[in-house]
C-alpha positions in Angstrom: 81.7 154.4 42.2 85.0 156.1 43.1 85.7 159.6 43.2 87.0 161.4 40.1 90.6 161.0 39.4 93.5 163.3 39.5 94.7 162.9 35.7 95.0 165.9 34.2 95.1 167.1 30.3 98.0 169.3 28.4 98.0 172.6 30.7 97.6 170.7 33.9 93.6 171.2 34.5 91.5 168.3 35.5 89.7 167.5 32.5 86.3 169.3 32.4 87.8 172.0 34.7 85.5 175.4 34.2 85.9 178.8 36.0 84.7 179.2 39.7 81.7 180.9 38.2 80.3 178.1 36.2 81.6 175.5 38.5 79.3 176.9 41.4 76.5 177.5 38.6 76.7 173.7 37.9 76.9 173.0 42.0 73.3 175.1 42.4 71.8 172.9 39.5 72.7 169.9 41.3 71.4 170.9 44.5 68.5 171.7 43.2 68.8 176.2 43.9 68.7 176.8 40.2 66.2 175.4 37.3 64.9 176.6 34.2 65.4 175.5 30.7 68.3 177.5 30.7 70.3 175.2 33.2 71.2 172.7 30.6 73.6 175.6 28.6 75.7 175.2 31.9 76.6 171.9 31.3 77.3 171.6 27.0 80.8 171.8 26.3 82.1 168.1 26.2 80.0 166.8 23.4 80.4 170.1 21.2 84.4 169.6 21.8 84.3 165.9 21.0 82.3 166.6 17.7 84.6 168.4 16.2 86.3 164.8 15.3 82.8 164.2 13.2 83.6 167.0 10.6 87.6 166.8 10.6 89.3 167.4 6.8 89.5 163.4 6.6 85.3 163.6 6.4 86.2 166.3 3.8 88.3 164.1 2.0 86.0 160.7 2.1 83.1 162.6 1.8 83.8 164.6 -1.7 85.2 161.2 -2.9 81.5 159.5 -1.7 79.7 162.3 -3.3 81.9 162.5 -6.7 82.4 158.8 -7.3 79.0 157.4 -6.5 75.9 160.5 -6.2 73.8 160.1 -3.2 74.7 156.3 -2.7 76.6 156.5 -0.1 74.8 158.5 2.3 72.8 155.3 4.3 76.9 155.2 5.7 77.4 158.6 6.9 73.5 158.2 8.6 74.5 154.9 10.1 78.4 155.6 10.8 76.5 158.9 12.9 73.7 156.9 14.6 76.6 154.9 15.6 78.7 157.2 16.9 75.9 159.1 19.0 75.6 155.8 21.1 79.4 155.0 22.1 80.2 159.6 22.8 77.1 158.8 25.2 78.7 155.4 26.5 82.3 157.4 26.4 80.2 160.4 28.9 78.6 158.2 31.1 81.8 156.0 31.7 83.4 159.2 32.8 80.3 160.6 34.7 79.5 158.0 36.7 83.2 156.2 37.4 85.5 159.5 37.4 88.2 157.9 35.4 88.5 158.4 31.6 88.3 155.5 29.1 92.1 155.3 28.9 92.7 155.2 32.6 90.1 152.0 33.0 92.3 150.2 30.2 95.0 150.6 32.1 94.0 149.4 35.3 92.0 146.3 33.6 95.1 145.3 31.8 98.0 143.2 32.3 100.8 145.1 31.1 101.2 143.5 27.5 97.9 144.1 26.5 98.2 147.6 28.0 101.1 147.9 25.9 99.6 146.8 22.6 96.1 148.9 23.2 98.4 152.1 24.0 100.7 151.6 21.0 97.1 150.6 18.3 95.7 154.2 20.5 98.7 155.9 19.8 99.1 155.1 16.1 95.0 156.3 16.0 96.2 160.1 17.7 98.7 160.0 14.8 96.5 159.2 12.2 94.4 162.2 13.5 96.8 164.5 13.2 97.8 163.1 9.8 94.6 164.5 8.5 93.8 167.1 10.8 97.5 169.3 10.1 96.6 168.2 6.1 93.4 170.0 6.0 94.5 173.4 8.0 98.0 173.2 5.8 95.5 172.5 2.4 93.4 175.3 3.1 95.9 177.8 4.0 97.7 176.9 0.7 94.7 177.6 -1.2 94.0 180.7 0.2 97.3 182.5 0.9 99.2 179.8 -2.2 102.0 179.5 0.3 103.5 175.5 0.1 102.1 172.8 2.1 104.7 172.2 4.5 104.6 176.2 6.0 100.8 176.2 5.6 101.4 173.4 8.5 103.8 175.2 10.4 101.6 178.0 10.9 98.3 175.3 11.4 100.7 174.3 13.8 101.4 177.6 16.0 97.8 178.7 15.6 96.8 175.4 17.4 98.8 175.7 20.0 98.2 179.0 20.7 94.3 177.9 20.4 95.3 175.2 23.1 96.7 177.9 25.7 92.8 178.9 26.3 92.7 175.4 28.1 94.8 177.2 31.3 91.8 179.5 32.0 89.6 176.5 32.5 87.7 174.6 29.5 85.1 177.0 28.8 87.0 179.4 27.5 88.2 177.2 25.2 84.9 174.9 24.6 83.4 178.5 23.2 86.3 179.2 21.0 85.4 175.0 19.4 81.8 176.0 19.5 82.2 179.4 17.3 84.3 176.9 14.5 81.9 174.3 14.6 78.7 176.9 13.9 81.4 178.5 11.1 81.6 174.9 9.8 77.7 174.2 10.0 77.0 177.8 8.4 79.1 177.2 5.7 77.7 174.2 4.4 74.0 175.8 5.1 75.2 177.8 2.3 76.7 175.5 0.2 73.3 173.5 0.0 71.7 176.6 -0.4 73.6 177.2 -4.1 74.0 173.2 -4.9 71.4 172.0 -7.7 70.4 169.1 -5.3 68.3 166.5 -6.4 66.7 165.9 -2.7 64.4 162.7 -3.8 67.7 160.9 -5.0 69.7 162.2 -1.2 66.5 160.6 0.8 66.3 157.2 -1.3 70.2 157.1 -0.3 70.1 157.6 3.1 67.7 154.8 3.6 69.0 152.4 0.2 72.0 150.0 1.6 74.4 149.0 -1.1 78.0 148.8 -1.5 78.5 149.2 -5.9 82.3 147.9 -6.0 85.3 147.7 -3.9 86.4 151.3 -4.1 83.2 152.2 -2.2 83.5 149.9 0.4 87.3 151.7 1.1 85.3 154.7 1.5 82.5 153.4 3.2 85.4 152.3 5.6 87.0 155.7 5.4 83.8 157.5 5.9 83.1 155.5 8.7 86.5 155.8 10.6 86.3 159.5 9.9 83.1 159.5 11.8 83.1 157.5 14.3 86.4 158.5 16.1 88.7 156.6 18.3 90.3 159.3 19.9 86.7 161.1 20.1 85.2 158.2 22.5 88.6 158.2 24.2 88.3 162.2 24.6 84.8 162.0 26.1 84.9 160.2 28.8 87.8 162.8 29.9 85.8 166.2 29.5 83.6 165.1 31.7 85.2 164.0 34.5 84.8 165.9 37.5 82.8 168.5 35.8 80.0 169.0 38.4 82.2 166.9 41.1 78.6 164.5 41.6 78.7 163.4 45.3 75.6 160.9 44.7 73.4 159.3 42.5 71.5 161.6 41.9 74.1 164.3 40.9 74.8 161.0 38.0 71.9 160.8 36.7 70.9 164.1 36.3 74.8 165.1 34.8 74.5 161.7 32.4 70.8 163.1 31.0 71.7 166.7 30.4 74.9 164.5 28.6 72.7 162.4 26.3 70.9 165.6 25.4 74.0 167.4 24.6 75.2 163.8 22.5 71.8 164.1 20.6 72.2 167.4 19.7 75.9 168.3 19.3 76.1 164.9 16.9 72.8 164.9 15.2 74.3 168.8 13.9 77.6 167.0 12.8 75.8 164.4 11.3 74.4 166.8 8.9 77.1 168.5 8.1 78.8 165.5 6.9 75.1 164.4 5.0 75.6 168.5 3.4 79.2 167.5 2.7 78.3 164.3 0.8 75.1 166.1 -1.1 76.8 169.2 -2.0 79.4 166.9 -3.7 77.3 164.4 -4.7 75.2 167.5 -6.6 78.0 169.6 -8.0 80.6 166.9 -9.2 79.2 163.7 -9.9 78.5 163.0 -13.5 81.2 165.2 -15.1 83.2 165.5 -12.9 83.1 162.2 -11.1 86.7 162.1 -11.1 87.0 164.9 -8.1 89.0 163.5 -5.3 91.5 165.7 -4.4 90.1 169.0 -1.6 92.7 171.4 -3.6 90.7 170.1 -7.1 87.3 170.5 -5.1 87.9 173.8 -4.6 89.1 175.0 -8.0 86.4 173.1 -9.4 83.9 174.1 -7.2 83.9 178.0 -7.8 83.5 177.4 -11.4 80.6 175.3 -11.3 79.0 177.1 -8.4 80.5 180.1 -8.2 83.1 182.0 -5.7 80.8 182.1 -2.9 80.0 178.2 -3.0 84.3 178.3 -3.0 84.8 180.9 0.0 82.4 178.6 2.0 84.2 175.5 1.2 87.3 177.2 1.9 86.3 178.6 5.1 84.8 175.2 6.5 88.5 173.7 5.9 90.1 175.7 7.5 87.8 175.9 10.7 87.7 172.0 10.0 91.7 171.9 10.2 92.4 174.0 13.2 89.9 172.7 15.6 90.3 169.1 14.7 93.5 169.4 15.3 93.4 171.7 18.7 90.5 168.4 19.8 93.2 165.8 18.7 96.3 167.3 20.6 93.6 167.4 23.9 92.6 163.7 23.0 96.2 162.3 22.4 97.7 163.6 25.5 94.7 162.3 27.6 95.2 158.6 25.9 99.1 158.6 26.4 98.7 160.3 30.1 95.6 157.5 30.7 97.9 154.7 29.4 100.9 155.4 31.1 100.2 157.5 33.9 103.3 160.2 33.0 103.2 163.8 32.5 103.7 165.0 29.4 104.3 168.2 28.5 102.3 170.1 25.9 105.2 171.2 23.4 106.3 167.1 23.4 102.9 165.9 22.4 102.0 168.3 19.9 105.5 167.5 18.2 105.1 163.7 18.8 102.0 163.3 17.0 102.4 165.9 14.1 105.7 165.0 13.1 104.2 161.9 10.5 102.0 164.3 8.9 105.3 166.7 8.2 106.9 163.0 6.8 104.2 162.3 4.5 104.3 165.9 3.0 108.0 166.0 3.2 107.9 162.7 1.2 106.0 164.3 -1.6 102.6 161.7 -0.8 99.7 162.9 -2.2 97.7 165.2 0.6 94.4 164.0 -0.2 95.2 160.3 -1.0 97.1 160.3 2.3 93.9 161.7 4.4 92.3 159.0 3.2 94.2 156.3 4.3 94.2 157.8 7.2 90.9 157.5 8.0 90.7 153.8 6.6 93.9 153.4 9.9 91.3 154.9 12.3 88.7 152.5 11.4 91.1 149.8 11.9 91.9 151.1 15.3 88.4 152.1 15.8 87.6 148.4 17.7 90.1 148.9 20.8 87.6 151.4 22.2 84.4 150.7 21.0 85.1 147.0 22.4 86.2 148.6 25.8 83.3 150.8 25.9 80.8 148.0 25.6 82.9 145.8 28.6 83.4 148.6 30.9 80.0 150.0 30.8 78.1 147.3 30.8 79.9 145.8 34.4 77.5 146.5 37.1 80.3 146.6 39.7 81.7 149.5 38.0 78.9 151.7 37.0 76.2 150.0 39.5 72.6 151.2 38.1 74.5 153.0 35.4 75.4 150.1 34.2 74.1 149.3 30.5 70.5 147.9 29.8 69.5 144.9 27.6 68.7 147.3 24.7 71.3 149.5 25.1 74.0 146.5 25.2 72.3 145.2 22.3 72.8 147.8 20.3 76.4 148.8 21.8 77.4 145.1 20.2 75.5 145.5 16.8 77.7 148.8 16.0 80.4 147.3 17.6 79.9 143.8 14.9 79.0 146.0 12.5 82.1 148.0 12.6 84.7 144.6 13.1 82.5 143.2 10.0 83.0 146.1 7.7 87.1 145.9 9.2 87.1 142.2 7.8 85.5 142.8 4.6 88.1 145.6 3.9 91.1 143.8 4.4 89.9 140.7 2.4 89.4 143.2 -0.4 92.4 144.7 0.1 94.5 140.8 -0.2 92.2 140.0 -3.1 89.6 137.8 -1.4 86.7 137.3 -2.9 83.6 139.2 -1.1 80.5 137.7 -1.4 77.5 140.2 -2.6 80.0 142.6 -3.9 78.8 144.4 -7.1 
């Protein structure tokens, strides 16, 4: 299988790396000198992280659009963008479990050096896209709470994430808890916001399970919603925080680290998942009708505490800028493992953080409309979305690289439906976008 590789993320730490203390904790569960139910905490971390890209300010931005433009409609694509994305995080962990190389790293070494070239430069135009939306969303929310302009609200989103990503030198739990605690602000706040919403909860089940597509404009954010949920630089992230973690010396050490994974995929995604469902139904229930019109996350907001009042506000307010600052710590971690996976180089910290943040300071320096711009964005990580969902399905289903690990018959199957699925929903988009008539289009 190979024994986990050397690369290392931003401060220098194998990816996964943990204190002494949990790394012998995780040693005595493998060897079978410590059990209980409570074993499994030992080993969550890498899913919660990589979820954080499931409830980033681009699922803000699509999802109040979904919710104001079209009700409860659209929420069979957040349930089936989610579904989706539980399968490839658990194909992105097991790749990394079982092989010791992240996703990145085995697209490098199964390339020849022009397709590396092309599937590094489609990666890195993904990381950017992240950070489009991710620096948006902390800048957005600081402006609306402090009403300092956009561009310092994402100087200082900037300096808190870094400082955030300084944790990562003391090992990855340290900073896995400080993700956690954002993601539970995140999930408490829209607890509350559902809590206050006048929801109309027979119309949100009929459109989870009711496919349909009304017009053009929903199939953009059926695209968007979809790239903002399924994430490229998540499933490239995955397969990194778990390398090493454990160090397995046999198969048995696998199999037992990939379960206690697809547990922590299950649960750390099926919570995300319904935040984004909350997202969609709390806009779905406070702004579509009258104000249909809501797209913008700075006109949510100021709509929002009027119609709902300032608590229903502070939470929304809150969630952003949780959303903001962790999705953008996640992406920094991410886009420095796909550039050092691709390339093999060293980067520092400091040059990737600036790399990838400096088109979000463009677009905002360009005077480009914040939300419009988020967006797109997420409509870009679709598009790049295929490069490694495609690689996912090849690697993991080769039986000389992940030997019993490898894939079954259903689980390949369904790896290639979301994988079609996905391509399909590409295709459609861009005939729409050149004017091509799309069949069964309302």
């Amino acid at each position: 299988m190979g024994a986990p590789n050397a690369a290392t993320v931003p401060g220098g730490a194998a990816p996964g790396a943990m204190s002494r203390r949990a790394e012998v904790g995780i040693r005595d569960v493998l060897e079978g000198r410590k059990g209980g139910r409570g074993r499994f905490l030992l080993f969550v971390g890498p899913a919660v992280t990589a979820s954080i890209a499931y409830m980033d300010p681009g699922n803000f931005a699509t999802n109040i659009q979904a919710g104001a433009r079209y009700g409860y409609g659209l929420l069979w694509v957040v349930l089936l963008a989610n579904l989706t994305a539980m399968l490839f995080q658990a194909l992105s962990a097991k790749l990394g479990i079982v092989t010791g190389k992240n996703l990145a790293e085995h697209c490098r070494d199964a390339t020849p050096l022009p397709a590396r070239l092309v599937l590094w430069g489609i990666s890195e135009i993904a990381a950017m896209a992240t950070d489009l939306a991710e620096f948006l969303g902390g800048a957005i929310g600081l402006s609306l709470l402090t009403g300092m302009p956009l561009m310092a609200g994402m100087a200082v989103t900037a300096v808190i994430t870094y400082a955030i990503l300084l944790l990562e030198h003391e090992g990855f739990r340290p900073l896995e808890i400080a993700i956690g605690a954002m993601v539970g602000t995140i999930g408490l706040c829209y607890a509350v916001e559902l809590l206050i919403a006048p929801v109309a909860w027979a119309e949100a089940a009929k459109g989870l399970v009711t496919p349909k597509i009304p017009d053009a404009q929903a199939l953009t954010i059926a695209v968007g919603i979809i790239g903002a949920t399924v994430m490229p630089h998540a499933l490239f992230l995955h397969s990194g925080l778990t390398q090493g973690r454990g160090s397995p010396r046999s198969e048995a050490d696998r199999r037992l680290l990939v379960r206690f994974s697809n547990r922590e995929v299950v649960v750390a995604l099926l919570l995300a998942g319904l935040v984004n469902i909350a997202m969609v139904i709390m806009a779905a229930a406070a702004f579509h009708g009258d104000h249909s019109t809501v797209a913008e996350i700075g006109e949510a907001y100021r709509t929002l505490t009027p119609l709902l009042g300032p608590a229903a506000g502070a939470a929304f307010l809150v969630s952003l800028l949780a959303s903001g600052i962790s999705s953008s710590v996640v992406g920094t971690l991410a886009g420095q493992m796909v550039m050092q996976g691709f390339t093999g180089w060293r980067i520092p910290l400091l040059v990737r953080r600036l790399a990838t943040m400096l088109p979000a300071f463009a677009v905002v320096a360009a005077g480009i409309d914040p939300t419009r711009a988020l967006v797109l964005s997420q409509v870009v990580l679709s598009l790049a979305l295929p490069v490694p969902m495609v690689a996912l399905v090849l690697f993991t289903r080769r039986r000389d690289l992940m030997g019993p690990f490898a894939n079954g018959p259903l689980t390949q199957a369904a790896a290639v439906a979301g994988a079609v699925v996905v391509l399909g929903l590409n295709m459609v988009l861009l005939a729409a976008a050149f004017g091509v008539p799309v069949p069964g289009l309302e």
